[in-house]
C-alpha positions as CSV (number, residue, x, y, z in Angstrom):
1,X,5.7,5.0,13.9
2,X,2.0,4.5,12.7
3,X,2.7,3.4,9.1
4,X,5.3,2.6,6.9
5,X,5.9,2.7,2.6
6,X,6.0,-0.2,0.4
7,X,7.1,-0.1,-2.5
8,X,5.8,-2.6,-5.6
9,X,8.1,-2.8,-8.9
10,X,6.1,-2.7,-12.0
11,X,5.8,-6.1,-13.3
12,X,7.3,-7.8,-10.2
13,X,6.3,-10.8,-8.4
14,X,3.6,-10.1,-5.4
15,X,6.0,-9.3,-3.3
16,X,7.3,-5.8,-2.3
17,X,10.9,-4.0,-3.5
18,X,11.4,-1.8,-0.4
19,X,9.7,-0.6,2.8
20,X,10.6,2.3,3.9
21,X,9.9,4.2,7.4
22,X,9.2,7.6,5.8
23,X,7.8,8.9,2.2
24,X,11.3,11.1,1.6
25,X,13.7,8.3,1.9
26,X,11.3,6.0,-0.4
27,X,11.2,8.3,-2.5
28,X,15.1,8.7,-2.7
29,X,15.6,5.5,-3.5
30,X,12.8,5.4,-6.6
31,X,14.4,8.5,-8.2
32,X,18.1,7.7,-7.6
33,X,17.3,3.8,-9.3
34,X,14.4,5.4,-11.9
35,X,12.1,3.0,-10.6
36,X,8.6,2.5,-12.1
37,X,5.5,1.2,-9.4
38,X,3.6,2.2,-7.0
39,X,4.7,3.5,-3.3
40,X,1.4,2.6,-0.7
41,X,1.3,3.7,2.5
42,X,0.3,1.2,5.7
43,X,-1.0,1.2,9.1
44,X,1.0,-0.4,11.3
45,X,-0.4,-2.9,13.9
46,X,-3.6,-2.8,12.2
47,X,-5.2,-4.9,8.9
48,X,-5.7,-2.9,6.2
49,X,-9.7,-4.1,6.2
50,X,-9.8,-3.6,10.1
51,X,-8.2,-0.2,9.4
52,X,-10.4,0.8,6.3
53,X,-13.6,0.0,8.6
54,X,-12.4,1.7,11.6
55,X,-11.8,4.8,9.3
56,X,-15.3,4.5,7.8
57,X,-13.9,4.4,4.2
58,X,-15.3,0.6,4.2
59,X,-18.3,-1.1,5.8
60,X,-19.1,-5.0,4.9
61,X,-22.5,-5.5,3.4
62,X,-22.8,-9.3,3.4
63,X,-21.6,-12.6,5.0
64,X,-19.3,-12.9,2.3
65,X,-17.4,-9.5,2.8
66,X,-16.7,-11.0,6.6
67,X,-14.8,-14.5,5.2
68,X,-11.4,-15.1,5.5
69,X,-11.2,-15.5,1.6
70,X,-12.5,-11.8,1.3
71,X,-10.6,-10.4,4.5
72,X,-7.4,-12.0,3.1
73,X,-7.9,-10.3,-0.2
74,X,-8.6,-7.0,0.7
75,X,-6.9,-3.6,-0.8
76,X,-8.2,-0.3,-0.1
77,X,-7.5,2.5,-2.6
78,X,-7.7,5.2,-0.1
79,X,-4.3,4.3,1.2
80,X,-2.1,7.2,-0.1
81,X,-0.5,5.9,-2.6
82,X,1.6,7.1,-5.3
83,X,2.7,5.8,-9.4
84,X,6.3,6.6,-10.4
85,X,7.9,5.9,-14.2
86,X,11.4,5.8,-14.3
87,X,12.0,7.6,-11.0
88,X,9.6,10.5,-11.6
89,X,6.5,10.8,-9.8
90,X,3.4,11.0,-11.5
């Protein structure tokens, strides 16, 4: 396995839902509860900023894009990612 899905209620506290080892059965579980978020797919073994560098989708262009602060906070919007409302993908 070299990623896994989690999943993010709308509205809900920072932490995730559900994580899931494959899209299908995340999926399953949004429609069959008409859940609304966002499903995100993530590397496994790797930080997402490590991750989004080593893909070339991110390069740091100052000392403060290389702080723990920053590093901490990342997100990277080319994750695949996916919005449901009430169970239905959108």
């Amino acid at each position: 396995m070299t990623h896994i899905w989690i999943f993010k209620g709308e509205g809900a506290s920072p932490f995730p839902s559900g994580v899931f080892s494959e899209k299908e059965k995340a999926d399953n579980w949004i429609k069959n509860n008409k859940l609304s978020g966002v499903l995100i797919e993530y590397p496994l073994d790797i930080s997402l900023y490590e991750w989004a560098i080593s893909s070339g989708l991110f390069t740091p262009k100052n000392e403060l894009q290389e702080t723990p602060k920053f590093i901490q906070n990342f997100t990277c919007a080319s994750t695949n990612h996916f919005h449901y409302i009430d169970g239905v993908e959108e």
